[in-house]
N, C-alpha and C positions, 0 to 999 in steps of 0.2 A: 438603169433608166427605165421610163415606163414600157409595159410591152407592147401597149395600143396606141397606136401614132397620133391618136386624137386628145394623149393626155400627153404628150410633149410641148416643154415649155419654151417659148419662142419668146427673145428679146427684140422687138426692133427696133431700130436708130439710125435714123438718117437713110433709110428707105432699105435700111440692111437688115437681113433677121439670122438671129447667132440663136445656136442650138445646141442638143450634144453635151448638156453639161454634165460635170462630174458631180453634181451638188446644188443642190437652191433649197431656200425657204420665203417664201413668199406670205407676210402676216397680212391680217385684215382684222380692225377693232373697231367695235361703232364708237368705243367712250376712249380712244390713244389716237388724236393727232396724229398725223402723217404717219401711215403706216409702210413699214419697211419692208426691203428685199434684200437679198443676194444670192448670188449666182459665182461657181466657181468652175473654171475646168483647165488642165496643163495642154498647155499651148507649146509649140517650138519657141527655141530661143527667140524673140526679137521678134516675132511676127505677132504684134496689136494693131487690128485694124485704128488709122488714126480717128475714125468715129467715133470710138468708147473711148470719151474721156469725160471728164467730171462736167458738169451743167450742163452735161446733155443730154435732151429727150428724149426721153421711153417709153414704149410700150410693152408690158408683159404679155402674152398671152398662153393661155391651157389650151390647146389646140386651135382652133377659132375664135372661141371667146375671151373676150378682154377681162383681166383679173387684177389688174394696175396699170395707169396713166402716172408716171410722174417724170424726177430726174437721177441721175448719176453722184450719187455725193461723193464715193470714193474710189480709186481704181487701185487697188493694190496687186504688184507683183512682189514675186518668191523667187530665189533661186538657189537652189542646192546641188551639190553632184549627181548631175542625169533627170534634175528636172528643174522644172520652170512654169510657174503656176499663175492664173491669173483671177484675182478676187474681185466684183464688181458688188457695192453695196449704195444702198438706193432707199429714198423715200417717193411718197405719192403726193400728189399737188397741194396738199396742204402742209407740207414742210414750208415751204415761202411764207405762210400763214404764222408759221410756229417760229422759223426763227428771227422773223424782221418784224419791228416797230412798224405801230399803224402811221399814216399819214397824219403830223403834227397840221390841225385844222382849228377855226377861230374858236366854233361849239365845241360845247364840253357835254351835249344834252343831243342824242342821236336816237331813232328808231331804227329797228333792224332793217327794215326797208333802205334806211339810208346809209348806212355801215356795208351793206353790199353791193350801193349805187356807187359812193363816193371816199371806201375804204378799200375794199377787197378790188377791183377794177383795173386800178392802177397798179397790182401787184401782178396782175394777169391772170385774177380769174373772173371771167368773162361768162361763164355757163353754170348757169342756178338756177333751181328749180324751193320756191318757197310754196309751201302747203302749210295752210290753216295756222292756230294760234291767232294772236292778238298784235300783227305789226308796226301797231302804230306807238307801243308801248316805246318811251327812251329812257335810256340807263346813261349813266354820270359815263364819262371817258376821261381817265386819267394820261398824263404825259407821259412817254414810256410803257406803255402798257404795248403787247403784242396785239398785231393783227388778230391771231386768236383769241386770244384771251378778250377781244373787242366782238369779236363774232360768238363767243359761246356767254357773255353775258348779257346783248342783244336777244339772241335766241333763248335765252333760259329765261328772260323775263317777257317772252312771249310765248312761255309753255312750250317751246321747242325744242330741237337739240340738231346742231350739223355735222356732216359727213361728206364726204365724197366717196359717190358711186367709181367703178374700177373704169369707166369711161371718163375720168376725169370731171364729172360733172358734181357742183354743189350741191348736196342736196341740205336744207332744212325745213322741219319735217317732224312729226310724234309716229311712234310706231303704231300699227296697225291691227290692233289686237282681233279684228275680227277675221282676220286672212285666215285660208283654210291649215292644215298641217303641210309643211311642206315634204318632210321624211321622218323614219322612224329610227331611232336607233335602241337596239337589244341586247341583251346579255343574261341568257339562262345558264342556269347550272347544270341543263342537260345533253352537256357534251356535245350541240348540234353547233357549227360554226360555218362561218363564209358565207352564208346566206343573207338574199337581199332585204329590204326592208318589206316587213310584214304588213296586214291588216288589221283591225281587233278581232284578232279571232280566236281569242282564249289560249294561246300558247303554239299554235303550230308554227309561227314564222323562228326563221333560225338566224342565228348569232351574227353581226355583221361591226362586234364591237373585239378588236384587239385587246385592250385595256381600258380599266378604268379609274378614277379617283372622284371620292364624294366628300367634301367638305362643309361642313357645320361651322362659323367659326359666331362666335359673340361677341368678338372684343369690339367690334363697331356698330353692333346693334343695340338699341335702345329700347328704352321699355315707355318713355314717355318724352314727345322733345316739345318745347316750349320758344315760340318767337317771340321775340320783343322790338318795338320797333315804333317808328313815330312818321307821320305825315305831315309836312309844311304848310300843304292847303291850297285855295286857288281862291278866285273871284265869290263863290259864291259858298265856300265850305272851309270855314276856317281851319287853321292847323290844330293838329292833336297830336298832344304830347305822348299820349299813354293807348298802343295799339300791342294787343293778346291774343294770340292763338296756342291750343294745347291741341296735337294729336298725339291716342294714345293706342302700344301696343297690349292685347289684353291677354295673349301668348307665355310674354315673355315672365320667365321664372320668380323674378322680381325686380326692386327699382333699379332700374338703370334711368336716370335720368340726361337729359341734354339740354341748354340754355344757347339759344343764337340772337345774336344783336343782329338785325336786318336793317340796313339804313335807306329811308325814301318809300317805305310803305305808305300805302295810301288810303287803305282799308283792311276793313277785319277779313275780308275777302281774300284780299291777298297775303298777309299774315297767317290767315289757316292753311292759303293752298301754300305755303313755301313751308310750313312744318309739315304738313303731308308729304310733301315731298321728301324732307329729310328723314324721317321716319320708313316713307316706302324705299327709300335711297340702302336703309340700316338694314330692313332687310334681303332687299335683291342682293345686297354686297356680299353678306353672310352665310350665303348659300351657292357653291358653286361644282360643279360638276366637268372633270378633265376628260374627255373620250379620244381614243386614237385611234382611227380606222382606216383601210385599204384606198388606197385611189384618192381623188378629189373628187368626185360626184357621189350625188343622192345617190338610188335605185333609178328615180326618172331621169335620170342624165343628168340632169341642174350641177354646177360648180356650188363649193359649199363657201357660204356667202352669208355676212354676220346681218341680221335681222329675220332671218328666218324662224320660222316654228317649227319645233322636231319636238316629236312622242320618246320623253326616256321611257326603256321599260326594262327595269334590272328587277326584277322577281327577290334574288340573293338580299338587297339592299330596303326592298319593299318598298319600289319606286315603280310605278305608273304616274309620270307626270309631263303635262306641257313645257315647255323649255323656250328659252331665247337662244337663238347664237350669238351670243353678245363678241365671238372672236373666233377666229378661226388661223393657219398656220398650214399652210400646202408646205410639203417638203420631200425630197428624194438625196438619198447617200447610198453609198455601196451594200454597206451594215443592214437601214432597214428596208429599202425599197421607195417606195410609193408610199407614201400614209397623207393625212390630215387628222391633225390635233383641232378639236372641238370645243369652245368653253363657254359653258352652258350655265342659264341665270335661271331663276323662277319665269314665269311666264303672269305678264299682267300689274306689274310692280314698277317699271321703267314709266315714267311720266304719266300715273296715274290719274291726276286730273283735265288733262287736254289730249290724251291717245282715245281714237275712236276703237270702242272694243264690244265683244262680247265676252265677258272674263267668266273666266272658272275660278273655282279656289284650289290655291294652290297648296295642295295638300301630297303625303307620302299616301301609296294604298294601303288604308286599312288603317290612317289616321285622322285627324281633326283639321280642317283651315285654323290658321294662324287667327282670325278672331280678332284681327284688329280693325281700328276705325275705318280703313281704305278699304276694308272688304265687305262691310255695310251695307246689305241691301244686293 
């Protein structure tokens, strides 16, 4: 278990806090619904406190700080010759979101503002924090459709995307591309290791990366995607049959094209920004980077927490690049210790039209930006 008492991970429930585990993994995803935990450690025969049992409320914590609000989905025991084991697995407050049906209501014609008045509310979440985007935008709601699946297509048609923070709190929201770095992580080939996160400073900072993995992949990148789609119309702008947008990537090796039917556009406006997206979607996805390192915190103390900006710099790979933490993964077993698994997206590519930024391109050192329409200017 950790050796600094400030990285002990503390469950409490019901004003109780259980510790000491033999085991946890504790996820966190900005783009996975209710992210998961669990927690394991052998217990004497028959002594479960009656608190931990399934629909009950949790809180995780990494020493004082909060790292998941949710509940208990499953409590499973073990029992062999001379031992007896106790498995606790858990999502975070948007499980409720993910596995129950929205509230069957007369409208079928909702803006996110009201999906989170008079959908989300009554399932018990009560704490939201909405920033910028377009909320007075409404999308169709079908019957049977999830409370999520009702909250991520509200937010996606008003250039957003939601999450909850590890306090339990809603947040919808575009990423923040102007925020400063938040940490650095390294990996030279010159044998320097264990060290914190460095500065730019040409190479003296040391190693602070266990492993790593860099993936390229294409099979969902595109070279050129095309929306198609049609507007009904209102009082003063009749409907039109025939709405086009092409964005296109100037990168990629050759045609890959993509066709989306988009239904309820209402402009070329919004027809280009929704292939922008799926274009900038084709490449953030195709580009991902696995890091595993000591502990759960930055250098500056920070718990590692998916929206951050972290500097890769693998030299071997001939990557000096900004990065997302699109995920992260606290975890402790016997085997490895302490780590955090890190997974890492381009930087500037996650809701390119409606995230306030200062972008870079997002380029390898010592090669070209990608050159497509999104990075224009």
């Amino acid at each position: 278990m950790p050796a600094d008492a400030r990285d002990a991970v503390t469950l409490a429930v019901a004003g109780r806090e259980h510790r000491d585990w033999e085991s946890y993994s504790i996820d966190s995803d900005l783009f996975t619904p209710a992210d998961a935990w669990q927690v394991s450690l052998g217990i004497p025969a028959g002594e479960v406190p009656a608190s931990l049992h399934p629909w009950a409320e949790v809180e995780l914590r990494l020493g004082t700080d909060t790292v998941l609000t949710g509940r208990i989905d499953v409590l499973r025991r073990r029992i062999a010759r001379g031992a007896h084991s106790l498995t606790l697995h858990g999502r975070d407050r948007a499980a409720v979101l993910l596995d129950c049906s929205a509230p069957v209501l007369a409208r079928r014609e909702l803006s996110l503002a009201e999906v989170c008045a008079t959908w989300l509310r009554p399932l018990g979440i009560d704490r939201m924090d909405i920033q910028g985007g377009d909320t007075s935008k409404k999308v169709t709601v079908e019957p049977g459709m999830s409370a999520w699946e009702v909250l991520e297509r509200a937010a996606e048609a008003s250039g957003l995307w939601p999450w909850f923070a590890p306090d339990g709190v809603l947040h919808v929201a575009a990423p923040d591309y102007g925020r400063a770095t938040d940490a650095e992580l390294i990996l030279r080939d010159n044998g320097q290791d264990g060290g914190q996160d460095g500065g730019r400073d040409g190479g003296s900072a040391k190693n602070n990366i266990l492993d790593l993995s860099y993936e390229d992949d294409i099979r969902r990148r595109w070279s050129e995607v095309t929306v198609l789609g049609q507007g009904t119309g209102d009082e003063t702008d009749g409907a039109r049959p025939h709405i086009k947008a092409v964005a296109r990537d100037q990168a990629a090796a050759f045609h890959r094209p993509l066709i989306r039917d988009a239904a309820y556009l209402e402009s070329d406006g919004q027809a280009q920004a929704r292939a922008n997206k799926l274009l900038a979607d084709s490449i953030f996805e195709s580009v991902l980077t696995t890091a595993r390192v000591r502990g759960h915190r930055t250098a500056g103390g920070a718990v590692w927490e998916p929206g951050m900006r972290v500097r890769l710099v693998v030299p071997p790979l001939g990557l000096d690049v900004d990065t997302l933490l699109a995920r992260r993964t606290l975890a402790c077993d016997r085997r490895n210790g302490t780590t955090t698994t890190l997974y890492l997206r381009p930087w500037g590519l996650w809701l390119p039209d409606t995230a306030p930024r200062a972008r870079k391109k997002h380029r390898k050192k010592g090669g070209d930006c990608c050159d497509c329409d999104l990075c224009a200017g």
